[in-house]
C-alpha distance (Angstrom), angle and dihedral (degrees) to the residues before:
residue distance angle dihedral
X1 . . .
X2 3.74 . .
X3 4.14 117.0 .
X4 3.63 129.7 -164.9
X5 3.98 119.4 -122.6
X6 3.27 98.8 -93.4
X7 3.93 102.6 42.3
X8 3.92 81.0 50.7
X9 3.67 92.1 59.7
X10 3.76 101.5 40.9
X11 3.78 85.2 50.6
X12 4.08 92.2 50.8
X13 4.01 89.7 49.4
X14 4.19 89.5 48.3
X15 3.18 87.1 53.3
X16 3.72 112.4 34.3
X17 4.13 127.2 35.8
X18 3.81 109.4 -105.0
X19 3.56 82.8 -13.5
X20 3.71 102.8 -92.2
X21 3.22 143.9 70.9
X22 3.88 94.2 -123.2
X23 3.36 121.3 25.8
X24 3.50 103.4 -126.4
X25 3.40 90.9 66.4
X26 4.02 87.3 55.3
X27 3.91 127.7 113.8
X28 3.84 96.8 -109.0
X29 4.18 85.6 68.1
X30 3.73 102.9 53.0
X31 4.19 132.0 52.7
X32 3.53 124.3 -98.9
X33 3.65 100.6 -106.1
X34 4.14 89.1 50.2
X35 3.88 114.6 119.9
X36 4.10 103.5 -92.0
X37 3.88 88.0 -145.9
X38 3.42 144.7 19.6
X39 3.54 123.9 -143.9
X40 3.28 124.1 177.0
X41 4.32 126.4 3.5
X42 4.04 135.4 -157.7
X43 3.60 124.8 -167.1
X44 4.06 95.9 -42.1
X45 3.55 99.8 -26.6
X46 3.65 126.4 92.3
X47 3.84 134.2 -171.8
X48 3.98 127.5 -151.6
X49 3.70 141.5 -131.8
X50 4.13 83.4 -83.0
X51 4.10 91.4 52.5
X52 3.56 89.9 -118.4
X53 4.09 117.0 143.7
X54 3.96 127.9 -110.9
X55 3.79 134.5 -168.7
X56 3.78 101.2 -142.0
X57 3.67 132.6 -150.4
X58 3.34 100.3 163.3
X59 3.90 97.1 70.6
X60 3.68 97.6 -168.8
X61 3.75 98.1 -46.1
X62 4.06 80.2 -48.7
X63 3.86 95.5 -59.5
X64 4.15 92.0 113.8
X65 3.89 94.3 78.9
X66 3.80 94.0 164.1
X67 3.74 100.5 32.6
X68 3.75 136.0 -108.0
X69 3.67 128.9 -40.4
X70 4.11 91.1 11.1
X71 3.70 101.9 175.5
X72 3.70 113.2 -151.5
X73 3.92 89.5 44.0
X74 4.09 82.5 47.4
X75 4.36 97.4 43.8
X76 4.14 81.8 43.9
X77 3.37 87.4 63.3
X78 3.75 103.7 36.2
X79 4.06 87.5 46.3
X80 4.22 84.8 58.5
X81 3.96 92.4 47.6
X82 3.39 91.9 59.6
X83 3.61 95.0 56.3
X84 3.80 95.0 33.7
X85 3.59 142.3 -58.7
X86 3.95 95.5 -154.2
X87 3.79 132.7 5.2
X88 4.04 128.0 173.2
X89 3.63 94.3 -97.0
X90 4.18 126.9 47.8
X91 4.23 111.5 -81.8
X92 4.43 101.7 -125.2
X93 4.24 75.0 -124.3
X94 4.10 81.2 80.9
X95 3.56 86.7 60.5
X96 3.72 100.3 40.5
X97 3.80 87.0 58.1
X98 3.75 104.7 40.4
X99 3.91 82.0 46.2
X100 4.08 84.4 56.0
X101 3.70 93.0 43.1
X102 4.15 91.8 58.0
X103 3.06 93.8 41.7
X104 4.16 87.9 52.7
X105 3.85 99.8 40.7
X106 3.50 120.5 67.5
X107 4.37 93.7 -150.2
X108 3.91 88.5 46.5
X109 3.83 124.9 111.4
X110 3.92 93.9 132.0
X111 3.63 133.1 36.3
X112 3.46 133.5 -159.1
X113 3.47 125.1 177.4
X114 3.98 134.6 -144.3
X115 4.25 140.7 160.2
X116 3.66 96.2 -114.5
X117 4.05 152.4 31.3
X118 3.50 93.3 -115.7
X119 3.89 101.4 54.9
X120 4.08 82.0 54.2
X121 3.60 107.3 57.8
X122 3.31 91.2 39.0
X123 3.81 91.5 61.7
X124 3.64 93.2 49.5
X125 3.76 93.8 55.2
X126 3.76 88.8 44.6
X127 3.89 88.2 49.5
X128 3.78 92.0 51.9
X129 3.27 99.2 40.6
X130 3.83 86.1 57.2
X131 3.83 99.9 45.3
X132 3.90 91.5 46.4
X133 3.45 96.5 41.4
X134 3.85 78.8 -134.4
X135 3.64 128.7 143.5
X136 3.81 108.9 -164.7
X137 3.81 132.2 81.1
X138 3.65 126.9 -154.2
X139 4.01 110.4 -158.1
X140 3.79 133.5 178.7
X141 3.56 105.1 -97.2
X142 3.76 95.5 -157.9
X143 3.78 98.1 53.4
X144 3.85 106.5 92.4
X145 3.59 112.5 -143.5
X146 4.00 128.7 25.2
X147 4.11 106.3 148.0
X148 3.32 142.3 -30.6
X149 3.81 90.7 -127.2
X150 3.76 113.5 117.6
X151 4.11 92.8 -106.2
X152 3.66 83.3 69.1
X153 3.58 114.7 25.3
X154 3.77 89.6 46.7
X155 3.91 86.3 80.4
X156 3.76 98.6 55.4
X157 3.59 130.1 74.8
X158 3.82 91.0 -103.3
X159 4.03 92.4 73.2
X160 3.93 96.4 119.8
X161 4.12 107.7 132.0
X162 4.07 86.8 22.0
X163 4.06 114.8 106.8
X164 3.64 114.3 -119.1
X165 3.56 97.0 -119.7
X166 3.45 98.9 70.0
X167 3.66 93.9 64.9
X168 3.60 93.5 54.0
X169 4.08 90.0 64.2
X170 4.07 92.7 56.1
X171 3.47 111.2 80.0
X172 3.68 120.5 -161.1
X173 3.74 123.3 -147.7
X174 4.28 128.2 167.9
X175 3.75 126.3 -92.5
X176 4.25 108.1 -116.8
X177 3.96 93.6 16.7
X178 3.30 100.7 87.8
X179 3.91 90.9 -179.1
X180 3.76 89.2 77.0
X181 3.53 86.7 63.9
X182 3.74 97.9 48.8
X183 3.59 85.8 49.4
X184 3.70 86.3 61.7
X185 3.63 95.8 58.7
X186 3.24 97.3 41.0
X187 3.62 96.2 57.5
X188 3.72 95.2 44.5
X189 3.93 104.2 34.5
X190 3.57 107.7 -168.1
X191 3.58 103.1 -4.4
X192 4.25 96.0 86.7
X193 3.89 103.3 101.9
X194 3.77 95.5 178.0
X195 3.76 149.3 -1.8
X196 3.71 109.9 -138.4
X197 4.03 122.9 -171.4
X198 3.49 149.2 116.3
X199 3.63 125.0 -90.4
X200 3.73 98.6 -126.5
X201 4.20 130.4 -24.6
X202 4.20 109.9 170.8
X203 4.18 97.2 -6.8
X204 3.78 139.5 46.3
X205 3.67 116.0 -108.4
X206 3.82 114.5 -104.8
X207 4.06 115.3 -100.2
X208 4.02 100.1 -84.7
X209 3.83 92.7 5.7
X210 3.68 103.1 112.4
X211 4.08 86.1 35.4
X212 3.75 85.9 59.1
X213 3.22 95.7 55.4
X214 3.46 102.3 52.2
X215 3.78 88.2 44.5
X216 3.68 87.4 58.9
X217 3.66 93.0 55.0
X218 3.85 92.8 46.9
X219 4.06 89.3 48.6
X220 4.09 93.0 48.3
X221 3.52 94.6 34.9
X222 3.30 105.3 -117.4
X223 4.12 131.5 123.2
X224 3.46 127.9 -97.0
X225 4.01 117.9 -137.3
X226 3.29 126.3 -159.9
X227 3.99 118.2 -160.3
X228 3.46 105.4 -157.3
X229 4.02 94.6 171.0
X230 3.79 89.7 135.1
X231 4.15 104.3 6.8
X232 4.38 82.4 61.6
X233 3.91 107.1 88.1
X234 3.95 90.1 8.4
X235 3.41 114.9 55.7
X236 3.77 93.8 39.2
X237 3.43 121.1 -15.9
X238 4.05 82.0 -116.9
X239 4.00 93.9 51.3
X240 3.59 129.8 -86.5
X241 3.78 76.5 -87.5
X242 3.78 82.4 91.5
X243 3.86 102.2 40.0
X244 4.07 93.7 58.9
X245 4.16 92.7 36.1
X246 4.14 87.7 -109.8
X247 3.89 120.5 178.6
X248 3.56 96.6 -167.1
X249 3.99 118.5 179.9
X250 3.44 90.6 -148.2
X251 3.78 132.4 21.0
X252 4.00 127.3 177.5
X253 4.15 117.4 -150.5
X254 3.90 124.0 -171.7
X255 3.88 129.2 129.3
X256 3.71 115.3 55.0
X257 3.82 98.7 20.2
X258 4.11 89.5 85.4
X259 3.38 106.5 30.7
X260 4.17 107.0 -122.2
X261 4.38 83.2 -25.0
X262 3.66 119.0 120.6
X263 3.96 100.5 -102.4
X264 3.54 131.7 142.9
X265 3.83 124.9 147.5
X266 4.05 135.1 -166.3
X267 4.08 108.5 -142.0
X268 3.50 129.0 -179.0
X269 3.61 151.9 94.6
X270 4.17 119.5 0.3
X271 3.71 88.6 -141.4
X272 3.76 90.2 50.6
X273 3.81 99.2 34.1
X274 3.91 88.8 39.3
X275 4.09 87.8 73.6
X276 3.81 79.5 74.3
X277 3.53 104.4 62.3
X278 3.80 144.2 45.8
X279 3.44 117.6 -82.1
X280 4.03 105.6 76.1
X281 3.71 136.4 73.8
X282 3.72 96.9 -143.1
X283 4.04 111.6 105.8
X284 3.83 117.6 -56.9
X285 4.09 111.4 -98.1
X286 3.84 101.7 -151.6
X287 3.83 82.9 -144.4
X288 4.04 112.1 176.6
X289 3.49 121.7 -28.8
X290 3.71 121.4 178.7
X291 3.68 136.3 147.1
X292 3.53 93.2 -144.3
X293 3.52 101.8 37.7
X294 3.85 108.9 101.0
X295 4.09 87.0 35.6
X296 3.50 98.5 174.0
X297 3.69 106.1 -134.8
X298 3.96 86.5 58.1
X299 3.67 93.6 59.4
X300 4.06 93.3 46.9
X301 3.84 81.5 51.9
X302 3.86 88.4 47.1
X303 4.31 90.9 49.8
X304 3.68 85.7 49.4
X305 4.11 106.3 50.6
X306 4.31 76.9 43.7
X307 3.41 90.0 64.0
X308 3.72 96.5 43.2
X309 3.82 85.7 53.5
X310 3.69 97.0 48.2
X311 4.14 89.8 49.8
X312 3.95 109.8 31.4
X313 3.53 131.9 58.5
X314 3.86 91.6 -111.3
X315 3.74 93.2 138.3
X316 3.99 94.2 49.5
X317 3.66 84.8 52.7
X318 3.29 102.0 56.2
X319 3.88 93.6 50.0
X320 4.10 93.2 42.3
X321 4.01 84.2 44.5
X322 3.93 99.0 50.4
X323 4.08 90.9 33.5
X324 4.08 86.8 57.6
X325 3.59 92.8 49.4
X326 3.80 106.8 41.1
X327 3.93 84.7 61.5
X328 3.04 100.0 40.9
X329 3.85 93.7 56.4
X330 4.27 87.3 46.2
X331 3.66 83.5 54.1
X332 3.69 102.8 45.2
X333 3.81 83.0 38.1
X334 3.84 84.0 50.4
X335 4.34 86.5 53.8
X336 3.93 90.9 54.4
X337 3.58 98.8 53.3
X338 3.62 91.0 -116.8
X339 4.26 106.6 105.2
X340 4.07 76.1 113.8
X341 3.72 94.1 60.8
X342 3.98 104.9 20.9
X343 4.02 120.3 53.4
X344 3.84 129.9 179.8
X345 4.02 105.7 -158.2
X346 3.54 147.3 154.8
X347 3.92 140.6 49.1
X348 3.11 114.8 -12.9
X349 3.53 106.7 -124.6
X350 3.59 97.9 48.3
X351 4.54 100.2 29.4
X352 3.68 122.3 -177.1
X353 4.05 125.9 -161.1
X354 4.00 131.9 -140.5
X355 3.72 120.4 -143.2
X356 3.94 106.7 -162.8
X357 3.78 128.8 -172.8
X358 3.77 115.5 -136.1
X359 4.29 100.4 -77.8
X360 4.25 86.1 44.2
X361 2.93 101.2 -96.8
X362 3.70 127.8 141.2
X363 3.68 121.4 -95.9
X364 3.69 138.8 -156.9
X365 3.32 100.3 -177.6
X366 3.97 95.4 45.3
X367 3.88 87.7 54.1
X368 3.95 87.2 50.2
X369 3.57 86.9 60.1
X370 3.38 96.7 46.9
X371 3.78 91.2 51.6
X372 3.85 92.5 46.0
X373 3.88 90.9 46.1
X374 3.92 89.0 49.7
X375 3.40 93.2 49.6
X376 3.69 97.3 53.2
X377 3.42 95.1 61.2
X378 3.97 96.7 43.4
X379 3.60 115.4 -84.3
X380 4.13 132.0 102.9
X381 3.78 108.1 -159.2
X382 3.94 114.3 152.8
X383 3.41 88.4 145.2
X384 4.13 127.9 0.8
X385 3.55 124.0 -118.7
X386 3.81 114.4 170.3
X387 3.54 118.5 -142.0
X388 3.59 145.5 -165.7
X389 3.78 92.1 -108.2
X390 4.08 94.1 47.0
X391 3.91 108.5 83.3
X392 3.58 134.4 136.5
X393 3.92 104.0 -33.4
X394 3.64 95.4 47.5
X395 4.00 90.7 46.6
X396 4.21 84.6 53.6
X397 3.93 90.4 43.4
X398 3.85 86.2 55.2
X399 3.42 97.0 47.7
X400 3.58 98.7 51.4
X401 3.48 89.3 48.1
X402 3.87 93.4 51.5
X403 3.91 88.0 46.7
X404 3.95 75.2 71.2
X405 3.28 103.2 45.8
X406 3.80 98.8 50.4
X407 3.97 87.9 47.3
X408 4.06 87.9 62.6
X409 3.94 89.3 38.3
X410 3.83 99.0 47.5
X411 4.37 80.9 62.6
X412 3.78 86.3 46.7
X413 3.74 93.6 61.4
X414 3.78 93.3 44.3
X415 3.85 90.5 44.7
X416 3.47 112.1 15.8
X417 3.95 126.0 -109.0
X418 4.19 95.6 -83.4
X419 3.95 103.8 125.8
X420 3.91 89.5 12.4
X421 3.87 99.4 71.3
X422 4.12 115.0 67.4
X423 2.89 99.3 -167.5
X424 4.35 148.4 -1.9
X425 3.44 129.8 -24.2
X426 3.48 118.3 -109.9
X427 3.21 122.2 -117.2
X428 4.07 147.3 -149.6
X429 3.84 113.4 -76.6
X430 4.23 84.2 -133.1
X431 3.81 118.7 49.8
X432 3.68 126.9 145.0
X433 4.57 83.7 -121.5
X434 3.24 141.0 17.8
């Protein structure tokens, strides 16, 4: 049975909370006129429920490295359905790719493997909570996202259903002031169990920053963890990890290193990661422990994208790729008049964008338009994650399309965005309501 748009959203919210399965795929972040689903995707174009075509940025919240419909990383995975995706007892192919994985990441001396981001850091604060005996965590404060266990999620303004004492054991401190962390430690002497961050999301670490920080840990005795959700397979196809000269005890992976497959994986330190397993007679770590965790298919997929790392110029790509089209947006932002109001910036493999009203201030309601506008002519970019399938032609289909868009917001900042916007603002993933 065929539904309209709308019944086919009202039936997707009855059914399914904030209807999504991660919020930043939810309504409240996109423009009315976006596509409400996606369907089906090639290279970095997608289509929606309507069959019409999208440029897209967002590359499934950055977890499609290599583009849609890849077909080695796809036949991998097919290959291992056929034989199994899950049985009672571990496939050897869990091995085969954990073996891969240490002998890819620097940090790495155990592997364990799970389907999401989440699941990972959560682990590793478990993990060094356990081997220090420790029961405070120091986090980045400026890095958005880490889980949504409570540990984490307990700091942000989304903390209903979350006990209050949870939050009171994550302690925040600034990314490239390394004072806030020493302030950390010295206010809780040996009670930190770890630092956990990421090495870098929209700005370049400070000369000695990230050095500091893992100095800190080895001083105070705690560990140092290194998300590399997004750095991992972007960065450097062995983690940003490798670009600073990072010893982490403890890095997690996820995103990019599958391709669009459920794959994340905690690394780090065999005395550390050891606490997990079998073979000690310290107190049992009830580490990860999920039925679908090593699915089978996923790692096949995982093997494959490795490969494709280790061969093609995916990382160059990214960085040529992102570099070509955060200039070209501060030049065609430069053509509108708006440079003032509209800023491309950041690394260039992974670039963010400002959207400014008139005193510089940041705007919702400007970067709805901008979305909306964007869309119109063809192109979903909340946030930009170059691919190996973007190149060129997709950096000159953006820019046209942006040429657009900063026409229609150049008259929003002299008028305001009344009769522009059709539809709701957008609004910030965490907020204390809806």
């Amino acid at each position: 049975m065929s539904r309209g748009s709308n019944d086919k959203s009202a039936l997707t919210h009855r059914l399914i909370p904030a209807g999504a399965h991660t919020y930043s795929k939810g309504d409240d972040q996109f423009p009315a006129n976006a596509p409400r689903y996606f369907e089906r995707g090639e290279g970095p174009y997608v289509w929606d429920d309507e069959d019409r075509k999208f440029l897209d940025w967002t590359a499934g919240l950055r977890s499609m490295s290599l583009g849609y419909g890849v077909k080695p990383v796809i036949e991998a995975a097919i290959a291992q359905m056929w034989k199994g995706s899950n049985f009672g007892r571990p496939a050897f192919l869990e091995t085969e790719y954990a073996e891969r994985l240490a002998e890819h990441i620097p940090c790495a001396e155990m592997v364990k493997f799970a389907k999401n981001g989440s699941t990972v850091t959560s682990a590793a604060v478990k993990l060094a909570r356990a081997f220090t005996g420790r029961d405070y965590v120091a986090f980045c404060k400026d890095h958005p996202f880490f889980s949504y266990d409570d540990w984490f999620i307990g700091t942000t303004p989304c903390d209903g259903g979350i006990p209050s004492g949870f939050a009171s054991l994550s302690l925040p401190f600034r990314y490239n002031d390394l004072a806030t962390l020493e302030f950390q430690f010295e206010t809780h002497p040996g009670k930190i169990a770890c630092v956990i961050m990421e090495a870098a999301t929209s700005e370049e670490p400070k000369p000695g920053f990230l050095q500091g920080v893992q100095a800190l840990c080895r001083k105070h005795g705690a560990l140092f963890i290194l998300d590399e959700m997004i750095t991992g397979f972007r960065w450097h196809q062995k983690g940003a990890q490798v670009t600073y000269g990072l010893e982490p005890d403890m890095a997690t992976f996820g995103k990019g290193m599958a391709n669009g497959f459920a794959v994340a994986a905690l690394v780090g330190r065999r005395d550390v990661m050891d606490l997990g397993g079998l073979s000690h007679d310290k107190k049992r770590v009830f580490l990860i422990s999920t039925t679908h965790g090593a699915e089978n298919h996923g790692l096949a997929a995982g093997m494959a994208t490795l490969d494709i790392f280790r061969t093609q110029p995916v990382i160059e790509t990214m960085w040529s790729t992102g570099k070509a089209l955060m200039d070209g947006l501060n030049a065609v932002a430069t053509e509108a008049g708006v440079s003032h109001a509209f800023k491309a910036f950041g690394i260039a493999c992974s670039p963010y964008y400002a959207t400014l009203d008139s005193a510089g201030k940041p705007s919702m309601a400007l970067r709805t338009l901008f979305l909306q506008e964007m869309a119109r002519h063809g192109v979903i970019i909340n946030f930009i994650a170059p691919g190996y399938s973007h190149g060129p032609t997709e950096v000159e289909v953006t820019l046209d399309a942006a040429r657009k868009a900063l026409a229609v917001y150049a008259r929003a900042l002299e008028s305001g965005t009344d009769g522009l916007l059709h539809g709701p603002v957008v609004k910030p993933v965490f907020r204390p309501y809806n």
